[in-house]
DSSP file (Angstrom, degrees, kcal/mol; ACC not computed):
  #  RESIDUE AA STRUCTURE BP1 BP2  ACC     N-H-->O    O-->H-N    N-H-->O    O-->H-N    TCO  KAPPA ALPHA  PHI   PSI    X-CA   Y-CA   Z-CA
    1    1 A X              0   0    0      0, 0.0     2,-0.3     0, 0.0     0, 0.0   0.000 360.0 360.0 360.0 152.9    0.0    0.0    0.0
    2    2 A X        -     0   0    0      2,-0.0     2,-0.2     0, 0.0     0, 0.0  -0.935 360.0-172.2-143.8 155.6    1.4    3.5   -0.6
    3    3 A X        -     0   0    0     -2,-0.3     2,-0.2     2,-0.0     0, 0.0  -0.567   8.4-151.7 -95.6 169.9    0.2    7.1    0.6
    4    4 A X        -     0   0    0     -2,-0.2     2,-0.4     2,-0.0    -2,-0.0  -0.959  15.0-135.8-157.4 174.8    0.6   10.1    0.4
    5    5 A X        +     0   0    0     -2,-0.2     2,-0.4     2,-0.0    -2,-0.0  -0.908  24.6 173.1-122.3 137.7    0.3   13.2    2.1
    6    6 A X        -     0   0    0     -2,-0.4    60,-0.2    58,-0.0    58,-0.0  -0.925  33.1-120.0-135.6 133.9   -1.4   16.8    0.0
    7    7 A X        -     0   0    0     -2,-0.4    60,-1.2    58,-0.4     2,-0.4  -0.332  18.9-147.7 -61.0 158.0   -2.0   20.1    2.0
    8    8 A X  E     -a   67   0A   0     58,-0.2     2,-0.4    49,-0.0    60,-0.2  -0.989   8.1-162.6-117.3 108.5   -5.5   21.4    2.2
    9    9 A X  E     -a   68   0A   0     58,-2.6    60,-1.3    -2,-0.4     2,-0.3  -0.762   1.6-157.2-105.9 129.8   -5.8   24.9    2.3
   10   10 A X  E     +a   69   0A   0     -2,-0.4     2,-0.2    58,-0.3    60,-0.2  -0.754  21.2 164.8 -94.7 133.0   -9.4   26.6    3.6
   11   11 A X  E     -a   70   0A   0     58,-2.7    60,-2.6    -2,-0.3     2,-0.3  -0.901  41.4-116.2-139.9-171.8  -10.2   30.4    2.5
   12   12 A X  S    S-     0   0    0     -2,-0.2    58,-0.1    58,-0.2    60,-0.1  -0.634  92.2 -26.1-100.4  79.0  -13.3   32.3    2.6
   13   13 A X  S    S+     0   0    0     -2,-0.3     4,-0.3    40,-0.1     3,-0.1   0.112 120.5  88.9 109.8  -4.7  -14.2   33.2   -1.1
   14   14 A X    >>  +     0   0    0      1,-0.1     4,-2.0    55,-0.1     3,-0.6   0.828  49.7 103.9 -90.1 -26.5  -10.6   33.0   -2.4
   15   15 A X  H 3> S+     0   0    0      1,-0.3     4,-4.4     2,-0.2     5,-0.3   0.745  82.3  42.1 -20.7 -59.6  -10.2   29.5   -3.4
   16   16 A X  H 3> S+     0   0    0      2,-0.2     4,-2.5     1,-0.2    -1,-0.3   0.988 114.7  56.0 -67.2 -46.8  -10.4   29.5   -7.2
   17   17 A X  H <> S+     0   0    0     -3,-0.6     4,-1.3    -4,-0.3     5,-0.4   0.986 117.0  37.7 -35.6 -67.9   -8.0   32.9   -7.2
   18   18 A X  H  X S+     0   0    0     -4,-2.0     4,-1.8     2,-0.2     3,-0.5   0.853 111.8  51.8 -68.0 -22.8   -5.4   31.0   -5.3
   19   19 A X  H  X S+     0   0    0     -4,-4.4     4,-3.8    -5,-0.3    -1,-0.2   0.973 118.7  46.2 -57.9 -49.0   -5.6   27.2   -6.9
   20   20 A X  H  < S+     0   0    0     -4,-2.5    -1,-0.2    -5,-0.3    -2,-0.2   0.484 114.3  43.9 -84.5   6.4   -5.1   29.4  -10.2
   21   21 A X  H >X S+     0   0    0     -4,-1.3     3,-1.4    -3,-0.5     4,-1.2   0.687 117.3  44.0 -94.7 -61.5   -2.2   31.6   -8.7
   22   22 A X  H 3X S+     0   0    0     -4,-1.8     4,-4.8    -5,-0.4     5,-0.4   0.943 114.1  59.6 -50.0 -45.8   -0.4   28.3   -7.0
   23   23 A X  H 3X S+     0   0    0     -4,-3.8     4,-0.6     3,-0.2    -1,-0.2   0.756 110.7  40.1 -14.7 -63.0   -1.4   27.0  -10.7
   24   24 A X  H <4 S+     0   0    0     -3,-1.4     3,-0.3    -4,-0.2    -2,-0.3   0.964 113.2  45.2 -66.6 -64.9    0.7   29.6  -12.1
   25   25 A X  H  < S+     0   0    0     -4,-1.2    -2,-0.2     1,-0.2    -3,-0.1   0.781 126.4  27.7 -99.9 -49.6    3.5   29.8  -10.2
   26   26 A X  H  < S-     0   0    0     -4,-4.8    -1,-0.2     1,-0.4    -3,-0.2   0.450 101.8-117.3-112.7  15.2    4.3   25.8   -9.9
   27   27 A X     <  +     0   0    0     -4,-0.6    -1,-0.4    -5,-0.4    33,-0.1  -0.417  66.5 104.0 100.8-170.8    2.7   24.3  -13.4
   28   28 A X  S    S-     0   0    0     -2,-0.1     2,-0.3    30,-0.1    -1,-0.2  -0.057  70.2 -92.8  89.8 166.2   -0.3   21.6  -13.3
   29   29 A X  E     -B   59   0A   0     30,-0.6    30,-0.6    31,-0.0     2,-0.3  -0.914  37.4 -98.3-139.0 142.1   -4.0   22.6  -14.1
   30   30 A X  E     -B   58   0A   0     -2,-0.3    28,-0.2    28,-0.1    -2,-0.0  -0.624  24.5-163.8 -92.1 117.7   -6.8   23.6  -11.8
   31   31 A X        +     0   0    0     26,-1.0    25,-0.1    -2,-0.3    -1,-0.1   0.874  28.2 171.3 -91.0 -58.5   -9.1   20.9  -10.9
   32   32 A X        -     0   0    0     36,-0.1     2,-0.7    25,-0.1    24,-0.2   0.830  18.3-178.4  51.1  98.6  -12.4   23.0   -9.4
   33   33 A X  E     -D   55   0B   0     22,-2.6    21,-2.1     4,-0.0    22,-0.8  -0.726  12.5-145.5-127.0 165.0  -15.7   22.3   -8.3
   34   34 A X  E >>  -D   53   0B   0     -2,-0.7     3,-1.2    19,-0.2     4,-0.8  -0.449  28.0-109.4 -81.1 147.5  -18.4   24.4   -7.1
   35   35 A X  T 34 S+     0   0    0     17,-2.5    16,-0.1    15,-0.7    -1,-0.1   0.770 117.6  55.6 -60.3 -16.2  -21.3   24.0   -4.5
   36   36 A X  T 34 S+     0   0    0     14,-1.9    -1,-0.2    16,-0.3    15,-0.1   0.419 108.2  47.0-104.0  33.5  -23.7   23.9   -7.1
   37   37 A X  T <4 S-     0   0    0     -3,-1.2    -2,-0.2    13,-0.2    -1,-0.2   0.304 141.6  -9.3 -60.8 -49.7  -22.0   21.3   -8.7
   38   38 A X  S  < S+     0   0    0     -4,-0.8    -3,-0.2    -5,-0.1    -2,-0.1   0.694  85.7 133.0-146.4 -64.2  -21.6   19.2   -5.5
   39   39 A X        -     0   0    0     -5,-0.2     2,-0.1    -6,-0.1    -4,-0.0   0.504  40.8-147.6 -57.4 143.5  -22.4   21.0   -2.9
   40   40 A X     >  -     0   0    0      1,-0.1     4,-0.7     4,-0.0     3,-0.2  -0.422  37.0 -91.7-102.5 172.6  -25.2   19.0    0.1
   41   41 A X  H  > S+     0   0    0      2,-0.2     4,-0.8     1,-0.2    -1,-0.1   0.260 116.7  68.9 -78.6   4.9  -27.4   20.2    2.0
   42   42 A X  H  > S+     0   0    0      2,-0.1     4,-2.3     3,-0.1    -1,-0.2   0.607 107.3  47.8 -48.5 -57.5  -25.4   21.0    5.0
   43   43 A X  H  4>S+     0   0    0     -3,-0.2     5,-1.1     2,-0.2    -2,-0.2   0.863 101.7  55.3 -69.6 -19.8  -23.9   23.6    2.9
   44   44 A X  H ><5S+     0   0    0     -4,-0.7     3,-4.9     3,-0.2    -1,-0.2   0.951 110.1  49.4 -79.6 -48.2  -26.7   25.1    1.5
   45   45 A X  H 3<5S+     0   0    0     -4,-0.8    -1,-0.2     1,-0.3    -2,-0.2   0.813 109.4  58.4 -72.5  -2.8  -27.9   25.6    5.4
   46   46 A X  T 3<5S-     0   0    0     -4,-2.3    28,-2.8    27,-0.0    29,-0.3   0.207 125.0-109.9 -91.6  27.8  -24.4   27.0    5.9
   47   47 A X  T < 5 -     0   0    0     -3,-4.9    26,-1.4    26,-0.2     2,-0.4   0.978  47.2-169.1  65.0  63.4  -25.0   29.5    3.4
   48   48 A X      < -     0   0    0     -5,-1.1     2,-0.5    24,-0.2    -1,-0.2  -0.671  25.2-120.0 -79.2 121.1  -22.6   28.1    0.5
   49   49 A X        -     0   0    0     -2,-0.4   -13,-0.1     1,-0.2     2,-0.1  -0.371  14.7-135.8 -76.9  65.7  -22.1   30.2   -2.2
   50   50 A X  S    S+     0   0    0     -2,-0.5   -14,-1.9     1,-0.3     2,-1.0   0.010  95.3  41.1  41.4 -81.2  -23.2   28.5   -5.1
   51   51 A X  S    S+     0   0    0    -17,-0.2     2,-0.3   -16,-0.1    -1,-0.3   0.130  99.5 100.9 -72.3  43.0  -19.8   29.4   -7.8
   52   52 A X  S    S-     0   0    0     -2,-1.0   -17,-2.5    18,-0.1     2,-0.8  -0.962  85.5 -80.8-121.5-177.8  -17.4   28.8   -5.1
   53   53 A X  E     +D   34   0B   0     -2,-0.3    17,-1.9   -19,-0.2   -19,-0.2  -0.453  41.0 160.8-107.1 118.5  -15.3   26.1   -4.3
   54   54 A X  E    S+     0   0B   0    -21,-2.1     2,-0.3    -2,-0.8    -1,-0.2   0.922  88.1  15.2 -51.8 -55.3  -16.5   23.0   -2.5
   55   55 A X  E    S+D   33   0B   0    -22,-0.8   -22,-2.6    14,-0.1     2,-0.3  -0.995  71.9 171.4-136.4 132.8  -13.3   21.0   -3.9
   56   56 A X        +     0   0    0     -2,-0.3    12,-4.2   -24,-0.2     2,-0.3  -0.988   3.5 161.3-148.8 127.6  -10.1   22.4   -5.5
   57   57 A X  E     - C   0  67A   0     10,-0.3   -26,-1.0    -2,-0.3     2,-0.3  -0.860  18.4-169.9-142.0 167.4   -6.8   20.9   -6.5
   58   58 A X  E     -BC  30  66A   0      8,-1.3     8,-1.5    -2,-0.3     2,-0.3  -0.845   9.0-177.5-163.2 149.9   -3.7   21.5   -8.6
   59   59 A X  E     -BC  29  65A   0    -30,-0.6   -30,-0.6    -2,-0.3     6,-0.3  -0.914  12.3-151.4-155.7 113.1   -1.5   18.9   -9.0
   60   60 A X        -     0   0    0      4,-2.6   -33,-0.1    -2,-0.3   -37,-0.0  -0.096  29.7-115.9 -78.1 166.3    1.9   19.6  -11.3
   61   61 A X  S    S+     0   0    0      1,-0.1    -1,-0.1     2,-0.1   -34,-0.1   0.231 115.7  63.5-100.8  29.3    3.8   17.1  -13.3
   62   62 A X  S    S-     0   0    0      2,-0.2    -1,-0.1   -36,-0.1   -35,-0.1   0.599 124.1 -99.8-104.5 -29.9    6.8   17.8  -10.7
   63   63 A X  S    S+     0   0    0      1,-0.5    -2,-0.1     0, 0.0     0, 0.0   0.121  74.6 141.8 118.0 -24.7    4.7   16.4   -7.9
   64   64 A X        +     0   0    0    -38,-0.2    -4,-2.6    -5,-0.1    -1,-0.5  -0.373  24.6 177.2 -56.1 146.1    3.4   19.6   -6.2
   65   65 A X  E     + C   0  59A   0     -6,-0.3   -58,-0.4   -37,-0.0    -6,-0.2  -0.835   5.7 168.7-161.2 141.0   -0.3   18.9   -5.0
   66   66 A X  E     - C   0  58A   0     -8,-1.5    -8,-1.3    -2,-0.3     2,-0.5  -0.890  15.2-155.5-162.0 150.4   -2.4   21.4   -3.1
   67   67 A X  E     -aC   8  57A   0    -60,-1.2   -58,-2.6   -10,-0.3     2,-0.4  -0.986   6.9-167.0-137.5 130.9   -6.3   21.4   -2.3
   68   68 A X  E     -a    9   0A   0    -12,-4.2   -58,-0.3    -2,-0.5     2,-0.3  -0.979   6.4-171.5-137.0 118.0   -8.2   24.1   -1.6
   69   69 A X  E     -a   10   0A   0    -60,-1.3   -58,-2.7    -2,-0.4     2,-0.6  -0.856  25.3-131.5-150.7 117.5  -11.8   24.5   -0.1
   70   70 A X  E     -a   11   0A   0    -17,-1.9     2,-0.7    -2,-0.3   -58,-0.2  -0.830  27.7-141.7 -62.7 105.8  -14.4   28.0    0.3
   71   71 A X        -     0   0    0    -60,-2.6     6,-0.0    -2,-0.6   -18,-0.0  -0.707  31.2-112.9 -68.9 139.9  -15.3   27.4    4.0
   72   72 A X    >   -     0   0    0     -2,-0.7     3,-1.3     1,-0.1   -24,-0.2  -0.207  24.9-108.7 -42.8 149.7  -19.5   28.7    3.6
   73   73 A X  T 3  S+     0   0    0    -26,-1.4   -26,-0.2     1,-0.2   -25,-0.1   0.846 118.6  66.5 -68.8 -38.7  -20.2   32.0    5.4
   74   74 A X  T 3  S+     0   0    0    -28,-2.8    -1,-0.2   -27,-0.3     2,-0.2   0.478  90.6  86.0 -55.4  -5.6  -22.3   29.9    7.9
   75   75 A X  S <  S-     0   0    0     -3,-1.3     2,-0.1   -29,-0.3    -4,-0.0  -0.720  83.8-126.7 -91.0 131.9  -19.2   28.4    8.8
   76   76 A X        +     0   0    0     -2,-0.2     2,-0.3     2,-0.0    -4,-0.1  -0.716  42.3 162.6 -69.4 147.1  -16.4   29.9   11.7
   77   77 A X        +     0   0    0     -2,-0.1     2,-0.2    -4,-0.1     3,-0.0  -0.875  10.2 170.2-147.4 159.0  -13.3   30.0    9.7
   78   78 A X        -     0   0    0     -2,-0.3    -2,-0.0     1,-0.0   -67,-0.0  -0.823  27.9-141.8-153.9 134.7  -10.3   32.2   11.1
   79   79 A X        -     0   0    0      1,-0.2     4,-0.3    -2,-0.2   -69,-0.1   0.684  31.5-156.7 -55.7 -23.4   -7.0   32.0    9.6
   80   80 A X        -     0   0    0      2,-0.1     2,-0.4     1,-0.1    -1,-0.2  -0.263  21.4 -75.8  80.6-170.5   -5.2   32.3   12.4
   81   81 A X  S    S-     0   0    0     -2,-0.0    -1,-0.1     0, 0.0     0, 0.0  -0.953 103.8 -24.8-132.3 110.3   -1.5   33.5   12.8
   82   82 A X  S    S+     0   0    0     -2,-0.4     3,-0.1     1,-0.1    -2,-0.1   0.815  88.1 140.6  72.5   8.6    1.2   31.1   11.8
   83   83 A X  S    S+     0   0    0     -4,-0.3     2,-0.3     1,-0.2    -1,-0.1   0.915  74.6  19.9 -76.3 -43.7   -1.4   27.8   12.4
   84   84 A X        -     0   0    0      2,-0.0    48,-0.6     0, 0.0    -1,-0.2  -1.000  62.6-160.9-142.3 123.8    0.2   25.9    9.0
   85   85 A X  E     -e  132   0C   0     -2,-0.3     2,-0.4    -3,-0.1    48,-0.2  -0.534  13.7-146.8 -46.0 150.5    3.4   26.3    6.9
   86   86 A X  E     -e  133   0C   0     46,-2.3    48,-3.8    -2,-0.2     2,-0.4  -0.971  23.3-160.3-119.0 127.7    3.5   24.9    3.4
   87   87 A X  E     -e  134   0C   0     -2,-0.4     2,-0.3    46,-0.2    48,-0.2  -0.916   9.2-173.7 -97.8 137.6    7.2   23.7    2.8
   88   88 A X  E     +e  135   0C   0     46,-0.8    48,-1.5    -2,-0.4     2,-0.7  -0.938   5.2 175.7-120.3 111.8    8.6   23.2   -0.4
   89   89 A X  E     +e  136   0C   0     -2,-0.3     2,-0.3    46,-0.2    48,-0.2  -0.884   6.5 150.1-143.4 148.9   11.5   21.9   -1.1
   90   90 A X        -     0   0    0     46,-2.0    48,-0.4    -2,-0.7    46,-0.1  -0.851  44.3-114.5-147.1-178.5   14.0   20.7   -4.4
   91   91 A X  S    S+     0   0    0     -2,-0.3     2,-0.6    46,-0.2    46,-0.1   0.214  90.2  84.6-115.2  12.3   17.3   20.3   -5.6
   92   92 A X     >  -     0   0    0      1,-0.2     4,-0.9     2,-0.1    -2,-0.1  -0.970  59.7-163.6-126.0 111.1   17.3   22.7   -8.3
   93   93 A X  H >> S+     0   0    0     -2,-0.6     4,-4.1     2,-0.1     3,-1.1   0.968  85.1  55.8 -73.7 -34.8   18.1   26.0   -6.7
   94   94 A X  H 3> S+     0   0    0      1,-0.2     4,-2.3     2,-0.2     5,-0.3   0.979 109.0  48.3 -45.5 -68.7   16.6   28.3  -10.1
   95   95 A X  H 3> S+     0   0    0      1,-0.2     4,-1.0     2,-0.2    -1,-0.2   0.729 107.8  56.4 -59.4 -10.8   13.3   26.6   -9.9
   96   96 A X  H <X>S+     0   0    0     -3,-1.1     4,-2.4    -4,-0.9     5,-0.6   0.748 112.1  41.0 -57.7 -70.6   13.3   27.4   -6.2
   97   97 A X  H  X5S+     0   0    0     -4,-4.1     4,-4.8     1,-0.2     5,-0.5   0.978 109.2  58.5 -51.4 -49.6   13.7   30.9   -6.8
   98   98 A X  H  X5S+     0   0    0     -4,-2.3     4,-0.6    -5,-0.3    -1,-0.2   0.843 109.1  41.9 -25.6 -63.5   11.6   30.8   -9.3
   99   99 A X  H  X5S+     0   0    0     -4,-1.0     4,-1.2    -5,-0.3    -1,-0.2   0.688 111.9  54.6 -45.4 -52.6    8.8   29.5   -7.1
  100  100 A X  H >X5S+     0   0    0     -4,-2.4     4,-1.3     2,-0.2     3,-0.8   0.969 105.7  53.4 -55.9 -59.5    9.6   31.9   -4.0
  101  101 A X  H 3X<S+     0   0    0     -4,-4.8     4,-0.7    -5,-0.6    -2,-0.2   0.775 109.7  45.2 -84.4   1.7    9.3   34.8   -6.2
  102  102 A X  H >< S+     0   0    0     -4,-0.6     3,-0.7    -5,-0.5    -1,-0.3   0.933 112.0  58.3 -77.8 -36.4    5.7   33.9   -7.6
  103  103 A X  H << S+     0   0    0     -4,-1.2    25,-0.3    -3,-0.8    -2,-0.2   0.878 103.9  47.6  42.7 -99.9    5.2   33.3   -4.2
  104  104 A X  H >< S+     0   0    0     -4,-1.3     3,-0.8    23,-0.1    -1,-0.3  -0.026  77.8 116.1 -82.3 -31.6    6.1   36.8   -3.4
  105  105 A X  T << S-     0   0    0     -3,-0.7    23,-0.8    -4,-0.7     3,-0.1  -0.143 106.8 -10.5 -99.9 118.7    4.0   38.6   -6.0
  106  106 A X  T 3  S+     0   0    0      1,-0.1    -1,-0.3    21,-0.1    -2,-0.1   0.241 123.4 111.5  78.9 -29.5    1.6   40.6   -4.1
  107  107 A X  S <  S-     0   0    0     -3,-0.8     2,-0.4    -6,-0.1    20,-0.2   0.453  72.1-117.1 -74.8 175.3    3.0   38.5   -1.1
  108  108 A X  E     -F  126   0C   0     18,-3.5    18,-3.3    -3,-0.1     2,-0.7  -0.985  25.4-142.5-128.2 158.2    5.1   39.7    1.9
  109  109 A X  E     +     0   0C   0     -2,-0.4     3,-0.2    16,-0.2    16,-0.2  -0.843  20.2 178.4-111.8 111.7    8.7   38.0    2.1
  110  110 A X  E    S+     0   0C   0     -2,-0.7     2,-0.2     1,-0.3    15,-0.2   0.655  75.4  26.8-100.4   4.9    9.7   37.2    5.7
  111  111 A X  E    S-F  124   0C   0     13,-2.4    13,-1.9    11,-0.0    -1,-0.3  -0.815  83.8-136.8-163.3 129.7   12.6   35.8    5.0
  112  112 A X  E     -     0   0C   0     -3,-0.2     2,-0.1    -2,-0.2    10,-0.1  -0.318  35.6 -90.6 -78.4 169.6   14.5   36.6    2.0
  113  113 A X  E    S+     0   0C   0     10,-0.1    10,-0.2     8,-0.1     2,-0.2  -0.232  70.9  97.2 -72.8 156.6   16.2   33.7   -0.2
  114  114 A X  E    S-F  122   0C   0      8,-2.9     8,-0.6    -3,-0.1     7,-0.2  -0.584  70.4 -45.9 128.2-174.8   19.7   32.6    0.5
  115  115 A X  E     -     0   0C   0     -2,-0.2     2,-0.2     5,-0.2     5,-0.2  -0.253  49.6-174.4-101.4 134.2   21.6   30.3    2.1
  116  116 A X  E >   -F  119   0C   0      3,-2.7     3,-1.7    -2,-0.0    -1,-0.1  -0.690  43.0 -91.5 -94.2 162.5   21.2   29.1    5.6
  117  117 A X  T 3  S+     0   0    0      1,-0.3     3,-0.1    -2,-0.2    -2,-0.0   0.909 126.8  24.1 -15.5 -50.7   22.7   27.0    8.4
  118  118 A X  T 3  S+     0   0    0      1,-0.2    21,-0.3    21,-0.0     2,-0.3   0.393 128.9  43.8-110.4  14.9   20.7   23.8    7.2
  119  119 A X  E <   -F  116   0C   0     -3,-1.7    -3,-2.7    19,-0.1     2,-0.5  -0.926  61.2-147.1-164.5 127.9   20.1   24.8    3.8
  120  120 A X  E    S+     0   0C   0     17,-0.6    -5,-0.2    -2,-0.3    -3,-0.1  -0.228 106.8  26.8 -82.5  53.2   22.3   26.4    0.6
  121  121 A X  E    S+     0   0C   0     -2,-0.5    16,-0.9    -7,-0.2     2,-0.2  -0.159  83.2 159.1 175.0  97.4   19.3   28.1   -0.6
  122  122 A X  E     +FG 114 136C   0     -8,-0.6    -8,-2.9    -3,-0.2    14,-0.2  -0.834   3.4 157.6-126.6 153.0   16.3   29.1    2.3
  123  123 A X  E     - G   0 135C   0     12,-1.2    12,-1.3    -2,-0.2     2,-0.4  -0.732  25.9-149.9 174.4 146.8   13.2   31.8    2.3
  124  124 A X  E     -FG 111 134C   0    -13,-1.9   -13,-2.4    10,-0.2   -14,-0.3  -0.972  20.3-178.6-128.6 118.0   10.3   32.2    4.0
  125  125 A X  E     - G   0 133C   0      8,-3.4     8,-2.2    -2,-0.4     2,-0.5  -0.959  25.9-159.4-133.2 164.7    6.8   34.2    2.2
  126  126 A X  E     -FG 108 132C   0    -18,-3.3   -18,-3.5    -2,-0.2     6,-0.2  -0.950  32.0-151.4-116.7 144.5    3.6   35.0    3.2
  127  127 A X    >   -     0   0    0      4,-3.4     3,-4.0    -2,-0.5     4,-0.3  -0.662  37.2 -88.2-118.1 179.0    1.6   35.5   -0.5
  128  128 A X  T 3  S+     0   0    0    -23,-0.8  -110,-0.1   -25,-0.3   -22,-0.1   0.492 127.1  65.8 -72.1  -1.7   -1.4   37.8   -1.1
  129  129 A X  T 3  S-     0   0    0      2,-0.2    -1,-0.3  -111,-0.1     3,-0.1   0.763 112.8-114.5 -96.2   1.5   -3.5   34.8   -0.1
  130  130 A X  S <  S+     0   0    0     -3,-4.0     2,-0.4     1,-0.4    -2,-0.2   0.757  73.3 131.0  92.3  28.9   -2.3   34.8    3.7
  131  131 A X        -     0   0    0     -4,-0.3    -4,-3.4   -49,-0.0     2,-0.4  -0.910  55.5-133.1-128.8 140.1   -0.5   31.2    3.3
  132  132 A X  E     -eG  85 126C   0    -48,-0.6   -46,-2.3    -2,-0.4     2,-0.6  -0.899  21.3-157.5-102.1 127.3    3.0   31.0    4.6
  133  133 A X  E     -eG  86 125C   0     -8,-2.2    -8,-3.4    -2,-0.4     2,-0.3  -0.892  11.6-162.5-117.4 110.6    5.3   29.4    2.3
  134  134 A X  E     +eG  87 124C   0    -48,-3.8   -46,-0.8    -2,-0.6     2,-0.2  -0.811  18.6 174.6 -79.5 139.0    8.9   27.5    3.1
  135  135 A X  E     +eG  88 123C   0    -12,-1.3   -12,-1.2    -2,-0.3     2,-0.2  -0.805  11.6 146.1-135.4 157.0   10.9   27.1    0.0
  136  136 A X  E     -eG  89 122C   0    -48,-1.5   -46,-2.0    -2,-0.2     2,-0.8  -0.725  46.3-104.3 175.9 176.2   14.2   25.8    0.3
  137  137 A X        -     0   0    0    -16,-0.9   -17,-0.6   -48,-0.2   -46,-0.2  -0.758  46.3-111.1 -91.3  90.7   17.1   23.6   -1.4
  138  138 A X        -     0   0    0     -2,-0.8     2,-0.3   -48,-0.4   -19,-0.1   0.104  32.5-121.1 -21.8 129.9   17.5   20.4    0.0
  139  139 A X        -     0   0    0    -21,-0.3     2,-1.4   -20,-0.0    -1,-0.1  -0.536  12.3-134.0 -59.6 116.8   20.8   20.0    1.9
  140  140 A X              0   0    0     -2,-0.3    -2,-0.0     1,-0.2    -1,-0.0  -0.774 360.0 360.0 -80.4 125.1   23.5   17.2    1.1
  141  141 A X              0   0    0     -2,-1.4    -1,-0.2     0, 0.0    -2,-0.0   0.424 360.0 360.0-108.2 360.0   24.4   15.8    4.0
């Protein structure tokens, strides 16, 4: 048997913006469906908004996977502070940068790239959707 593991990301109304910015930034095509598509009747009494997205993916032909959900207005959602990192990390420091600075587009960068203790190539951003983003270059050890 094999697993795997793909984050799932919540916002409230942003979903499809950010599948198709993450889309952008790391390849792969935006999977999307709506609650009036899918959506039960649980959602509906949590006020779902009919085009946004119940279920959301991108999945690259590098291996990045990400999933993305509209919690319903009937719903608490809070983003929080700091609750989830997304790390990313490869052996090709250009496509790293690359990645960061799509990242970074709109974004704030809280720690710029370059090389750290555990890593020749490290940076930490928060992007315009409020998701904090690790990039860095695996380490030979």
């Amino acid at each position: 048997m094999s697993i795997s593991t793909t984050t799932h990301l919540n916002f409230r109304g942003e979903a499809r913006a950010a599948l198709d910015h993450y889309a952008a930034v790391f390849g792969g095509e935006v999977q999307a469906f709506t609650f009036a598509q899918g959506g039960s009747d649980r959602d509906r009494a949590d006020g779902a908004v009919d085009d946004q997205v119940i279920w959301g993916g991108v999945t690259s032909p590098t291996g990045f996977s990400i999933m993305a959900f509209d919690v319903p207005p009937g719903r608490a959602y809070d983003q929080g502070t700091d609750a989830v990192y997304v790390s990313v990390r490869g052996d090709d420091p250009a496509e790293i940068t690359r990645f960061f600075d799509g990242l970074a587009e709109g974004g704030t960068v809280r720690a710029a790239l370059g090389p750290a203790g555990f890593s020749p190539l490290y940076g930490m951003v928060t992007d315009r959707f409020g998701v904090t983003w690790v990039l860095d270059v695996v380490a030979a050890y």
